[in-house]
N, C-alpha and C positions, 0 to 999 in steps of 0.2 A: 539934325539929321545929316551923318556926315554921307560923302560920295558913293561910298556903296551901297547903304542904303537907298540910295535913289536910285542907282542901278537896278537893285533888289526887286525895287518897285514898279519901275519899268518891264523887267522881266517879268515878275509877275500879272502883270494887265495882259501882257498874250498869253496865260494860265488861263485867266477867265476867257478871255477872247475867244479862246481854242474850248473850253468849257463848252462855250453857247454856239458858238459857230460849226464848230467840226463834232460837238455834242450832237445838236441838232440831225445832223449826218447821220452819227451813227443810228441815234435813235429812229431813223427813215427807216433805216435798214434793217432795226430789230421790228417793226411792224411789218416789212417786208416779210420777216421771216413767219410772221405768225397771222400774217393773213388767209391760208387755207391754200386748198387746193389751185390747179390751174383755172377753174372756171371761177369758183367762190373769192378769191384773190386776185384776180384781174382787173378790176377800176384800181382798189387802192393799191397796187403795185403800179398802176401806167399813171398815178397821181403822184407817185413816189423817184418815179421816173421824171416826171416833167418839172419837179418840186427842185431836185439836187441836181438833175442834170447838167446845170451850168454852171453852177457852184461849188461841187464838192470836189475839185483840184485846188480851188480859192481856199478851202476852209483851212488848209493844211499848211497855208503858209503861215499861220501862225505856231506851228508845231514846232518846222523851222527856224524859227525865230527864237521862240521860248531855248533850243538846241545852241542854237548861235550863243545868244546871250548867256547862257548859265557854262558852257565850255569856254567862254572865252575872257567873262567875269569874275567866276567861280571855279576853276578850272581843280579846285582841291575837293569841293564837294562833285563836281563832274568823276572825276575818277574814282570818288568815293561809290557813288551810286551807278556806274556803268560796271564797274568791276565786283558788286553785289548782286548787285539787279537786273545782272544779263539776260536773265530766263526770259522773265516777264517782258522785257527791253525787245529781245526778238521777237518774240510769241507779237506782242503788236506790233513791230517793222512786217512779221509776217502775213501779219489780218489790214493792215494796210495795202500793201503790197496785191492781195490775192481780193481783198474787195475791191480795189479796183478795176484790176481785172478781170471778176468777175461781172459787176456794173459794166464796163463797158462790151465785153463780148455775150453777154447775154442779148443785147439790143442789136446784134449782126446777126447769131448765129441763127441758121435757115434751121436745124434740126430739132425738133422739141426734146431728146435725151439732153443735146446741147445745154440746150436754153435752160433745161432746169439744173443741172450742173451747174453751171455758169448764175446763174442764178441763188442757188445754195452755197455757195463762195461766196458771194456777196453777202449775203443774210446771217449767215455765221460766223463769217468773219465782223459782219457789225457787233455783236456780240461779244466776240473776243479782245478787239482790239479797247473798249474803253473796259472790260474788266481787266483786262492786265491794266493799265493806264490808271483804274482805280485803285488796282492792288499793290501799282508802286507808291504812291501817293499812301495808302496805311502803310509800307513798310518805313517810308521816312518817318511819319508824322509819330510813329510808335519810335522811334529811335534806334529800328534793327540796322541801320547803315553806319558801318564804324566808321570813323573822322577818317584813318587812313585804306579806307575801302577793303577788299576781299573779305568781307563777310559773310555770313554762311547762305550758298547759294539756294536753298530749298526754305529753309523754315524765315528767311526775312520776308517773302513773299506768299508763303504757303502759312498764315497766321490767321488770330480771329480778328486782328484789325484787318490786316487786308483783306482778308474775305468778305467782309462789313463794305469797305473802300470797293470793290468791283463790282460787288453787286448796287449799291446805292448810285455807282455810276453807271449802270446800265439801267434801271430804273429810270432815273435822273435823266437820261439820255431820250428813254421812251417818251417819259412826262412830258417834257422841250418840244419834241417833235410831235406829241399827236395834235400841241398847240397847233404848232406852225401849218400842218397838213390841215386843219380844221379850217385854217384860215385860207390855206391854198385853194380846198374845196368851195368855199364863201365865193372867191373870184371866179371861180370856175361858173359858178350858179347851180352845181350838184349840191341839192339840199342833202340827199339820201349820204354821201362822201362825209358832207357836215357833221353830219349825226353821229356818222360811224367813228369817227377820229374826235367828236367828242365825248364818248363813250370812252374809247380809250384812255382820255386823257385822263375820265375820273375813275378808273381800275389803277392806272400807272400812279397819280397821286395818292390813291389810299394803299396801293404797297408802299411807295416811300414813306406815307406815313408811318407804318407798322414798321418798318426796316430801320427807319429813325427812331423809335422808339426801343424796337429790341438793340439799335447797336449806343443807346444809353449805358447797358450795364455791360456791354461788352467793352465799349471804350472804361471802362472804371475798373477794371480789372487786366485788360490789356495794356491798355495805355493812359496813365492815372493823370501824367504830365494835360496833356491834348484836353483826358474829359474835365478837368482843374480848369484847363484857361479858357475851354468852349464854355463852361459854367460862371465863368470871370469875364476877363474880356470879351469873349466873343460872344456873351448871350443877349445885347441888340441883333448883333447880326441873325444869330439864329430867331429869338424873333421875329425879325423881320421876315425871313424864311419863309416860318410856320406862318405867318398870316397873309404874305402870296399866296402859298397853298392854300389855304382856305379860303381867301377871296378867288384867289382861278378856280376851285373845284366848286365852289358855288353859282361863278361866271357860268363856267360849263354844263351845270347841273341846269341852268335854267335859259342858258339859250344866248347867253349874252356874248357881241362878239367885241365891243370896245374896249381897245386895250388887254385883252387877253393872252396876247404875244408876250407881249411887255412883263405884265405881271408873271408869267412863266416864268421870263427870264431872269426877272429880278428876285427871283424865290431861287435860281441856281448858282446865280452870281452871290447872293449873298453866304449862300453856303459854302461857298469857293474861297471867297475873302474872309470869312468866319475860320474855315482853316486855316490860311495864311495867316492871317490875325495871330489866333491862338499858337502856331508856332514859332512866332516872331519873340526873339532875334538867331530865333537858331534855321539852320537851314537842314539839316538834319534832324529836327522836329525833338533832340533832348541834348541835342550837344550841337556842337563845331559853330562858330557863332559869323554871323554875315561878313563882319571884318574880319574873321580872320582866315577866312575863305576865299576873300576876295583877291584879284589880283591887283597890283601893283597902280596906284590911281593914276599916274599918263595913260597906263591902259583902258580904267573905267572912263578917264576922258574922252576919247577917243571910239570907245565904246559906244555912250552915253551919244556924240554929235553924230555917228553912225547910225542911229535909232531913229534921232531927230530927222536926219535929210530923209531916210528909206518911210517915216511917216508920213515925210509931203509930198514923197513921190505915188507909194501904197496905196494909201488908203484913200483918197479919192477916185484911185480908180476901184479898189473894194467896194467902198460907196456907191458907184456908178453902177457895179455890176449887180449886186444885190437889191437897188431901185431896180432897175429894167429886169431885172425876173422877177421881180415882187409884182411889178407892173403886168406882167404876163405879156411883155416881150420881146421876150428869149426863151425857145422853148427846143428841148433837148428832144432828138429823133428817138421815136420811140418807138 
């Protein structure tokens, strides 16, 4: 494994990072939006509040990161994919931007037009921002991103891979989080909360399951490279996947809360590294290959010890902050 490959590999861990972390998020937000009315959505929206309120600034410095590293490592397939995949590219700077916004001015504003305004920014924006983020993700892994970027700006993201890629990410997104909330509820001592978010979790798993199963033969006809190496390489991973899924939705089905988190997350992480996997050694998922994208190795050096100090700096405090709200306390004004 020469230098950029490990580059590669380091960028890609805040991929998953940001997968589970900032996944997590958005999927608060997709049950925010489909909780019901003001009256009938009111606990699990003020449990979705107290759940992400301290965290979901944190979640996004892995976004960051993943940005840093692929502009600054890969600087050939960066412009490949920013100069293609601008749609989608704003469309989520735009559902980031405007969920935030709305999360937080929903929790100020005195006026209930406000509130639900402010409120439906947030919830649809969670929505928006990991389906684009899924549907750039099929436009690479299908190979619409030409080595030297300007590619067609409508059909590399408007495909049946990517449609497959945003939708399984907001699925995915849901699944993640009714875990997390099911668990949030647990600490709270709201049985009724419990229930309802593990409910959820097994409608959210049996769509992904059905959504993994239909985008079988859509990956086989869209993108032959990808369904080839998921069916090669990557099918431990996927395995391993499908039998989180079915031990979490069974966990759930029957009440059980140990390790339920975990197992979530290791059914989305695997699916995450199952694509990386399968599209390795290209980064452009049919072409342009990691070395030769890379830039110049004093740069990945330098890169690479840049990573290392900002991990020992980071992530212990990530650590601290995600203990003490898991702990329940830190608790976001709600």
């Amino acid at each position: 494994m020469n230098l950029s490959d490990v580059v590669a590999l380091v960028m890609f861990v805040g991929v998953v990072a940001y997968a589970l972390f900032g996944g997590a998020d958005f999927g608060a937000g997709f049950w925010d939006l489909t909780a019901g009315g003001a009256e009938r959505g009111k606990n699990p929206r003020h449990l979705v509040d107290l759940s992400i309120g301290p965290v979901w600034e944190a979640n996004h410095t892995w976004l960051i990161y993943c940005l840093v590293m692929l502009w600054s490592g890969f600087p050939t397939a960066f412009a490949a994919i920013t100069t293609t995949l601008y749609l989608p590219l704003v469309l989520a700077a735009l559902g980031i931007v405007l969920r935030g916004a709305g999360f937080a001015f929903r929790k100020v504003s005195v006026r209930t037009p406000q509130q639900r305004l402010n409120g439906t920014l947030f919830a649809a924006s969670s929505v928006l921002t990991p389906y684009c983020f899924g549907s750039i993700a099929g436009g690479i892994a299908s190979g619409r991103v030409p080595s030297g970027g300007n590619g067609d700006a409508v059909t590399s993201w408007l495909n049946p891979t990517s449609v497959l890629g945003g939708i399984l990410a907001v699925v995915s997104c849901a699944y993640l989080a009714a875990f997390y909330l099911a668990t949030a509820a647990h600490r709270l001592d709201d049985a009724g909360l419990e229930r309802y978010f593990r409910h959820r979790a097994l409608l959210a798993g049996a769509v992904a399951g059905v959504v993994s199963i239909a985008g079988i033969f859509v990956l086989r006809t869209d993108a032959p490279r990808l369904f080839h190496q998921l069916g090669h390489r990557g099918l431990p991973l996927m395995a391993l996947a499908a039998l989180c899924g079915i031990v979490g939705m069974a966990g759930a089905r029957l009440g059980r809360r140990a390790g339920r988190r975990e197992i979530a997350a290791l059914a989305i992480a695997a699916v995450v590294v199952g694509w990386g996997v399968a599209q390795y050694p290209f980064l452009l998922g049919t072409h342009l290959r990691i070395h030769e994208a890379a830039a110049p190795d004093t740069t990945l050096a330098v890169l690479l010890g840049v990573a290392c100090v900002a991990a020992l700096i980071i992530l212990p405090s990530l650590i601290l902050l995600f203990r003490l709200s898991g702990q329940g306390r830190l608790r976001a004004r709600a």
